[in-house]
C-alpha positions as CSV (number, residue, x, y, z in Angstrom):
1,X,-1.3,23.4,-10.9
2,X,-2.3,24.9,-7.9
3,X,-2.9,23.2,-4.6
4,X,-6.3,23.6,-4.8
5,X,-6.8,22.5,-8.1
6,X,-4.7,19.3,-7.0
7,X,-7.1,18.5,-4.1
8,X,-10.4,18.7,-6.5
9,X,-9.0,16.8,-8.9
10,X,-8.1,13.9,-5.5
11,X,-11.4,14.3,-4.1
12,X,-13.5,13.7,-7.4
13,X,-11.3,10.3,-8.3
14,X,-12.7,9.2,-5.1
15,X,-10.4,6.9,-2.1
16,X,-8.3,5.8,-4.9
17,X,-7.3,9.7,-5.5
18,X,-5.9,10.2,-2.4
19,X,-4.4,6.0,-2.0
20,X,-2.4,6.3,-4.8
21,X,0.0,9.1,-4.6
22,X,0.8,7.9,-1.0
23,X,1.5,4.3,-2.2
24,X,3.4,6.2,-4.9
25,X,5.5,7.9,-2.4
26,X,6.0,5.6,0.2
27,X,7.2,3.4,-2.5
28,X,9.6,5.7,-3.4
29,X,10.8,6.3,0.0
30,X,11.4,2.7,0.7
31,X,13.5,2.6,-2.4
32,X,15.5,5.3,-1.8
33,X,16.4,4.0,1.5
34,X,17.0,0.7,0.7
35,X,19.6,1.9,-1.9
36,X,21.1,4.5,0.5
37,X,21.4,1.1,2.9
38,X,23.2,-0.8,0.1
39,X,25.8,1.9,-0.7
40,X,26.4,3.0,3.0
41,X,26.2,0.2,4.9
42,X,29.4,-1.6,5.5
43,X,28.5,-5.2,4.5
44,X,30.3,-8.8,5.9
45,X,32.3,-11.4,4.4
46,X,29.5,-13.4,3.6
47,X,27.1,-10.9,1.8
48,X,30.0,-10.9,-0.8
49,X,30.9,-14.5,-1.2
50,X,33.9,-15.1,0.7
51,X,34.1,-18.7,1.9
52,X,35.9,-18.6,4.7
């Protein structure tokens, strides 16, 4: 599919053509950074249960 054909299709489904692959992809960025923030960041003795 070419870009053009891609931007007819967005601007005949009306607002909710152009909404929902943005929601789509922000989504999908904010999951992909949460789980590069769980496997990265170093976490404390509390997050994993440790009673002190």
């Amino acid at each position: 599919m070419t870009t053009n054909e891609c931007f007819s299709m967005m601007s005949a489904m009306g607002w909710l053509g152009w909404i929902m692959p943005l929601a789509v992809l922000a989504l999908l960025g904010l999951g992909i950074a949460a789980l590069i923030k769980y496997l990265f960041m170093p976490r404390s003795q509390s997050d994993r249960g440790v009673r002190s």
